[in-house]
C-alpha positions as CSV (number, residue, x, y, z in Angstrom):
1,X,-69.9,107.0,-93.4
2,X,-67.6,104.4,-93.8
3,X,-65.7,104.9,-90.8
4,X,-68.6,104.1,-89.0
5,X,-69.4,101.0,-90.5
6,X,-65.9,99.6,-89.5
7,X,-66.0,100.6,-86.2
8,X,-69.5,98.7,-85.6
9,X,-68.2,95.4,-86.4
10,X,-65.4,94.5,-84.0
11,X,-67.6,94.4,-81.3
12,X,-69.6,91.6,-83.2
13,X,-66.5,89.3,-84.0
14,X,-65.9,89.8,-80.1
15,X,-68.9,88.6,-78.8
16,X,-69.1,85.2,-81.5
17,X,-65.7,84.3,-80.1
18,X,-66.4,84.2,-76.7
19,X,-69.5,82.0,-77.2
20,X,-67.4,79.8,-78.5
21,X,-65.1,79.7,-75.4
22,X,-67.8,80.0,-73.0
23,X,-69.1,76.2,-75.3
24,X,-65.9,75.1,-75.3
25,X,-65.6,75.3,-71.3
26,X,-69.0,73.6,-71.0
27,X,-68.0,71.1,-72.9
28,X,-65.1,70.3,-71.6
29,X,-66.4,70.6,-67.8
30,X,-69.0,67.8,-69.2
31,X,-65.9,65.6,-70.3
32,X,-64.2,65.9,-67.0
33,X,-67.1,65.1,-64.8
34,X,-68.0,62.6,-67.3
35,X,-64.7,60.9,-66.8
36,X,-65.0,61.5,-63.2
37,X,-68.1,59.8,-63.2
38,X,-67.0,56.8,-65.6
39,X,-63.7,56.1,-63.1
40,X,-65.4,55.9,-60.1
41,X,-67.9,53.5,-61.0
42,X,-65.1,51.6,-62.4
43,X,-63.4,51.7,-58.8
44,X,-66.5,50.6,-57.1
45,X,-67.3,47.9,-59.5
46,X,-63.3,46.5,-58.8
47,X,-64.3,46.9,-54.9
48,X,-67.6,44.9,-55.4
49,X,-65.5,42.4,-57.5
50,X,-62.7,41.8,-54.6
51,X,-65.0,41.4,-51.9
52,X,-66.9,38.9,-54.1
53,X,-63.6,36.8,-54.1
54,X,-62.8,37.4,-50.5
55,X,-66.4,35.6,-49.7
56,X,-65.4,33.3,-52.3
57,X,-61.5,32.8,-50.3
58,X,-63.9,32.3,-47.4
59,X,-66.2,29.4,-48.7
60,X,-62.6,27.6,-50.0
61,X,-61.1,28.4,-46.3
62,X,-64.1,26.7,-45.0
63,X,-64.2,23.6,-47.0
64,X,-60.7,23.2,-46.5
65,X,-61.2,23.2,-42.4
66,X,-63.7,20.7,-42.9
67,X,-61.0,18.3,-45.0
68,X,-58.6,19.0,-42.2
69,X,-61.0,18.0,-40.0
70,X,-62.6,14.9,-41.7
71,X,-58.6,14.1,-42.0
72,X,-58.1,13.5,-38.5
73,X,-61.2,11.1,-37.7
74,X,-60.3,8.7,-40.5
75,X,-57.3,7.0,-42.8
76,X,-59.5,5.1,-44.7
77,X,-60.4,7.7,-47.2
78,X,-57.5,10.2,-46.7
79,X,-55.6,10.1,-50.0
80,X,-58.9,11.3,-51.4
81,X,-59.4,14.0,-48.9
82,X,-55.8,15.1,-48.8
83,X,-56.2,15.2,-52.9
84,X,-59.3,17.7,-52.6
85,X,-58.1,19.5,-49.9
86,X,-54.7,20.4,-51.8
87,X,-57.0,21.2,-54.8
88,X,-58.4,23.9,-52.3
89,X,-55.2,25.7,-51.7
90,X,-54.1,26.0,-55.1
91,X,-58.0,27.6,-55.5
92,X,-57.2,30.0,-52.8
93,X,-53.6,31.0,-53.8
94,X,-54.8,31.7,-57.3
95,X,-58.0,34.2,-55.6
96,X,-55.9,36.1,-53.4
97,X,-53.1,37.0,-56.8
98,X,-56.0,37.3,-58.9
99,X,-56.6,41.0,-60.6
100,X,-60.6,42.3,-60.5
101,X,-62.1,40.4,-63.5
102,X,-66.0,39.1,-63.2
103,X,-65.5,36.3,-65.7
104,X,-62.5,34.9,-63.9
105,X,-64.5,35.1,-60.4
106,X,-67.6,33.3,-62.1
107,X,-65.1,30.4,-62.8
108,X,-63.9,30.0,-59.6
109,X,-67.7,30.3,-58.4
110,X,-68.7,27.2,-60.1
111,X,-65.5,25.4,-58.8
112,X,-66.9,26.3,-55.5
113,X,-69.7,24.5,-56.1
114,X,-68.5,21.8,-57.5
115,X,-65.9,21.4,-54.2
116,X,-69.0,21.7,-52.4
117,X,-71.0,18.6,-54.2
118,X,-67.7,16.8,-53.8
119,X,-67.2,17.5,-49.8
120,X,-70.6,16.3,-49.7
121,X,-69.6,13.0,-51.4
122,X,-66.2,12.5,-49.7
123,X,-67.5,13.4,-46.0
124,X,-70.4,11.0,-46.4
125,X,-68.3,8.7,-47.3
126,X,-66.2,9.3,-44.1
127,X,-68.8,9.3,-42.0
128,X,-70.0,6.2,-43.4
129,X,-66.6,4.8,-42.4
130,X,-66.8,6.3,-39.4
131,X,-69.4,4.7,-38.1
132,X,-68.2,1.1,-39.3
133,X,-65.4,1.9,-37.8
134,X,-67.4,2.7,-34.4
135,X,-69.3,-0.4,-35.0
136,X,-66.1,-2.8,-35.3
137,X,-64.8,-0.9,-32.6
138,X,-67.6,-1.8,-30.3
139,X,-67.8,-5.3,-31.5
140,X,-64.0,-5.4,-30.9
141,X,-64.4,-4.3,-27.0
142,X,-67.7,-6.2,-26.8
143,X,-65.5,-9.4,-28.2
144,X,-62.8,-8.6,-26.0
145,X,-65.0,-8.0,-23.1
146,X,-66.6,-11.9,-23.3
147,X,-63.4,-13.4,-24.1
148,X,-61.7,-11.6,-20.7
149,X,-65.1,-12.8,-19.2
150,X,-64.6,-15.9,-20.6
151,X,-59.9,-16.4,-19.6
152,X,-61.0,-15.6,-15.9
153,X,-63.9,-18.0,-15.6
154,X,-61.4,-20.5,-17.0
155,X,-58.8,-19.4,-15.1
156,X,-61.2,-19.8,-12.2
157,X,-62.2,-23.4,-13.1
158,X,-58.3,-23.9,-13.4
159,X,-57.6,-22.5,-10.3
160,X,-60.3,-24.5,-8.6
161,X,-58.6,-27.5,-10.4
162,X,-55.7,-27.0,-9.0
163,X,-56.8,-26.5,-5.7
164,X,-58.9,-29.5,-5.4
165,X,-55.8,-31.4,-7.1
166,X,-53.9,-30.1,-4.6
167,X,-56.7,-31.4,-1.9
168,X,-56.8,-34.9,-3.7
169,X,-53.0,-35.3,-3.3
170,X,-52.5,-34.0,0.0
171,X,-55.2,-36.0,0.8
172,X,-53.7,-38.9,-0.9
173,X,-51.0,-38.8,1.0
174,X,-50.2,-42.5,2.5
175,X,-49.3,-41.7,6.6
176,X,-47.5,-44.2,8.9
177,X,-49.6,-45.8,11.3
178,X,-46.2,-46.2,13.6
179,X,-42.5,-45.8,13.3
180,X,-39.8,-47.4,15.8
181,X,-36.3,-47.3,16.1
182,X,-34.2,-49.5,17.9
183,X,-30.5,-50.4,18.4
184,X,-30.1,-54.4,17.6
185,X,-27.7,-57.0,18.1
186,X,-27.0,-60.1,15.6
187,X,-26.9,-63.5,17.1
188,X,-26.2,-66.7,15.6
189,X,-28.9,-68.1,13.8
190,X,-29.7,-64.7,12.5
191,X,-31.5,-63.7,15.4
192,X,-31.5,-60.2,16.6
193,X,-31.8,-58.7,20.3
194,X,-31.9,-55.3,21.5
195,X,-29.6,-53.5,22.5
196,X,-28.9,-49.7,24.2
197,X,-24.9,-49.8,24.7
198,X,-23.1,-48.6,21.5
199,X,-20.6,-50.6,21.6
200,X,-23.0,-54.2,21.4
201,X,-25.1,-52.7,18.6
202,X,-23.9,-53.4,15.2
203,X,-27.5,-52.5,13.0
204,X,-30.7,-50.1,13.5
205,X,-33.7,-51.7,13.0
206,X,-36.5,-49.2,11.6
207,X,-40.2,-50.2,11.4
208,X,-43.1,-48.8,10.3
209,X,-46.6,-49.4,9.6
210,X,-48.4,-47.6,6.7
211,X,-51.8,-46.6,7.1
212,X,-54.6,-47.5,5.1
213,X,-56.2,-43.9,2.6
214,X,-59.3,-44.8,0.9
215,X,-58.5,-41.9,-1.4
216,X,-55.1,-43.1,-2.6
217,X,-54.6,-44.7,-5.5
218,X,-53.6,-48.1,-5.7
219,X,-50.3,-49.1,-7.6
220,X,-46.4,-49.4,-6.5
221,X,-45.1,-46.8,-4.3
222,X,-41.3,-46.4,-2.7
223,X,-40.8,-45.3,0.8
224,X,-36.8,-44.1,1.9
225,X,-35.7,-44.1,5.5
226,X,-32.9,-42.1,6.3
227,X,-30.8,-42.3,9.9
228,X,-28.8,-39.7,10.8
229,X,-25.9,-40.5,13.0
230,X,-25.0,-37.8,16.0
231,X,-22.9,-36.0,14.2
232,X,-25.2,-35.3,10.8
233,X,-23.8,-38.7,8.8
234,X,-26.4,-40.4,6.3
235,X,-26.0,-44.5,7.5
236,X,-26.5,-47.5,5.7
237,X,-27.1,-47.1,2.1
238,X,-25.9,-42.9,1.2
239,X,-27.2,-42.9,-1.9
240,X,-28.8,-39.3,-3.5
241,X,-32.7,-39.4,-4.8
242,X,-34.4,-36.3,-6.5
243,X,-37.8,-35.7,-7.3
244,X,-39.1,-32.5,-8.8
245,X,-36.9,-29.8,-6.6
246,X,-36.6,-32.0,-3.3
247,X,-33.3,-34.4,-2.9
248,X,-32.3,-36.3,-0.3
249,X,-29.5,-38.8,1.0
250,X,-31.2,-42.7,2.1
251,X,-30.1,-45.1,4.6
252,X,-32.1,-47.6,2.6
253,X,-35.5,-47.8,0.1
254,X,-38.1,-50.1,0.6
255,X,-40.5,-50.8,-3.1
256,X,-44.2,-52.4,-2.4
257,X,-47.2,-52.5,-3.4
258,X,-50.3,-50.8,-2.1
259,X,-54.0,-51.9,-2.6
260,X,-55.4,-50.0,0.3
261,X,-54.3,-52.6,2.9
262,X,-52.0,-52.1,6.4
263,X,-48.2,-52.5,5.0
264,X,-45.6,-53.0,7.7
265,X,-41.8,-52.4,7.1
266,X,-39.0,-53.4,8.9
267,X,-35.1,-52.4,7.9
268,X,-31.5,-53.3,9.6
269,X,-29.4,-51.0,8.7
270,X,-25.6,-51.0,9.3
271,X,-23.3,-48.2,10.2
272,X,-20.4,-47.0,7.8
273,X,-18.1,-47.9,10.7
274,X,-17.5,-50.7,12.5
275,X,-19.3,-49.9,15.1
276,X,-21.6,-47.1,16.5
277,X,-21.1,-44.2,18.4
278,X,-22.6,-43.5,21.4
279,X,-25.6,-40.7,20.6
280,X,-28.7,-40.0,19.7
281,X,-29.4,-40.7,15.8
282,X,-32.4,-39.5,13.7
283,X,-34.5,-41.2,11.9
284,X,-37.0,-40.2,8.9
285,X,-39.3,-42.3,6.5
286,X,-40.3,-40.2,3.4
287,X,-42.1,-41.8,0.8
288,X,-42.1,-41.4,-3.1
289,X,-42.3,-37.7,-3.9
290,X,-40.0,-37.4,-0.7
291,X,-42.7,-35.6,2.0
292,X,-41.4,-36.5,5.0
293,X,-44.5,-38.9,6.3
294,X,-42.6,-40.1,9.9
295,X,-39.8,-39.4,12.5
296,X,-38.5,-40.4,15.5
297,X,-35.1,-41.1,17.5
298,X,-32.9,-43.9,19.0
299,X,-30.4,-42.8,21.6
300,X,-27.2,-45.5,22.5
301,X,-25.1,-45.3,25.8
C-alpha cells in the first residue's frame, strides 16, 4: 500500500515544474520582444529626430545664400549682414555635431525663426538701399548726361568763338594798297634820283600804301620792312622782333597811327657796306603780329 502511494507522486512534482519552465519561457520571450519593440522605436524616433535637423541645416543653408547674396548688391548694410550671416554658420556647425535630442532641435527651431524675422528686416533694409542707390545712380548718369550735354554746347559756342575771332582778325588784317622798291641815289640838297647801276646806288627806297579795313580797329599799329640782299643779308637796321612764336630780322620799323584812312610809307634804307652789290634783293613789309602783308623785288646791274 505504501509503495504505491510513493510511486504516484513523482510524476506530479514533474509536471508542476515544467509549468513553471514552460511560464518562465513565455515570459521571457515577452521581455525580449518587448525590448525588441522598445529599441526600435527608439531608433526610428532618433531617425525622425536627424532628418528634422537636416531640414532644419537646410533652412540655415538657405538663409545664409541669401546673406551671401544680399552681400554682394550692397556695402551699406554689410557689417550687419556679414554679423547674421556668421551667426548662421556657427547654427549650422552646432546641428550637424549635435546628438538626437528633441528639446535641443526645438531650440534651434525657434532660432530659425527668429533668423527668419531678422532676414526679413535686414534684406528690406537692403533693398531699400538698393533702390536709393539705383535712384542716385540714375540721377548721377542723368546729371552727368546734361552736364556732357551741357561742356559740348559750350564747347561749341567756344569753338564758334574762336572761329569767328579768327574770321574777325583775319579779316582785320590791314593789306597794302602798293609796295615799290627802288634803287636811289642822294644828291645835294637831299634830293634823291633813281638809280639801276650798283655801284651809283647808295640807299633802297621802299614805299607802300596801306589800305583802308572798315573792320579793323583803330589805334597804333607797327609795320617792319625787311630787304634781303642777294646773298640772304638783313640791310639797314638788323635788329630781331618776336611776337607770339614768329621772329624776324628788320631793315627798318615804321610806328603810325591808323583811323581807317589811306597811310603811305616811304623808307631809305642803307646797305651795311659801302656800297651795293650788283643783284637782285628782296623786299617784305610785315606788319605788327609779323604776317607778311607785301613783297616785291629790286634788281641793280
Amino acid at each position: 500500500m505504501s509503495v504505491e502511494l510513493q510511486n504516484n507522486g513523482m510524476p506530479e512534482r514533474k509536471k508542476g515544474g515544467g509549468l513553471i519552465i514552460a511560464l518562465l519561457s513565455i515570459g521571457l520571450v515577452g521581455a525580449g520582444g518587448y525590448a525588441f519593440y522598445q529599441s526600435n522605436e527608439a531608433k526610428k524616433n532618433e531617425e525622425a529626430i536627424l532628418e528634422k535637423r537636416d531640414q532644419v541645416v537646410k533652412e540655415l543653408e538657405s538663409l545664409q545664400k541669401d546673406y551671401d547674396e544680399a552681400v554682394t548688391i550692397s556695402k551699406q548694410n554689410a557689417d550687419e549682414l556679414a554679423d547674421a550671416k556668421a551667426r548662421i554658420a556657427q547654427y549650422i556647425d552646432s546641428l550637424k555635431n549635435m546628438k538626437a535630442d528633441i528639446n535641443v532641435l526645438f531650440k534651434y527651431r525657434d532660432q530659425v525663426e527668429v533668423l527668419k524675422k531678422e532676414r526679413q528686416r535686414l534684406l528690406a533694409i537692403n533693398d531699400s538701399l538698393r533702390k536709393y542707390n539705383v535712384k542716385v545712380t540714375q540721377e548721377r548718369d542723368s546729371t552727368a548726361m546734361a552736364l556732357n550735354v551741357r561742356t559740348t554746347q559750350l564747347d561749341s559756342v567756344s569753338q564758334k568763338a574762336k572761329e569767328l575771332s579768327k574770321v574777325i582778325d583775319e579779316g582785320s588784317i590791314l593789306s597794302l594798297k602798293s609796295l615799290t622798291a627802288q634803287g636811289m641815289k642822294e644828291k645835294s640838297g637831299g634830293r634823291y634820283v633813281e638809280k639801276e647801276r650798283s655801284g651809283a646806288v647808295d640807299k633802297i627806297k621802299v614805299c607802300y600804301t596801306v589800305g583802308v579795313n572798315r573792320i579793323a580797329p583803330v589805334g597804333n599799329r607797327t609795320f617792319y620792312v625787311q630787304i634781303l640782299s642777294p646773298n640772304g643779308i638783313t640791310l639797314g637796321d638788323n635788329e630781331t622782333v618776336t611776337v607770339g612764336e614768329r621772329t624776324i630780322n628788320y631793315s627798318a620799323v615804321k610806328k603810325f597811327l591808323y583811323e581807317r584812312n589811306p597811310v603811305d610809307v616811304c623808307e631809305y634804307i642803307s646797305s651795311i657796306t659801302t656800297k651795293y652789290e650788283a643783284g637782285t634783293y628782296q623786299v617784305f613789309v610785315f606788319d605788327d603780329q609779323l604776317r607778311e602783308v607785301g613783297k616785291t623785288e629790286v634788281t641793280l646791274r
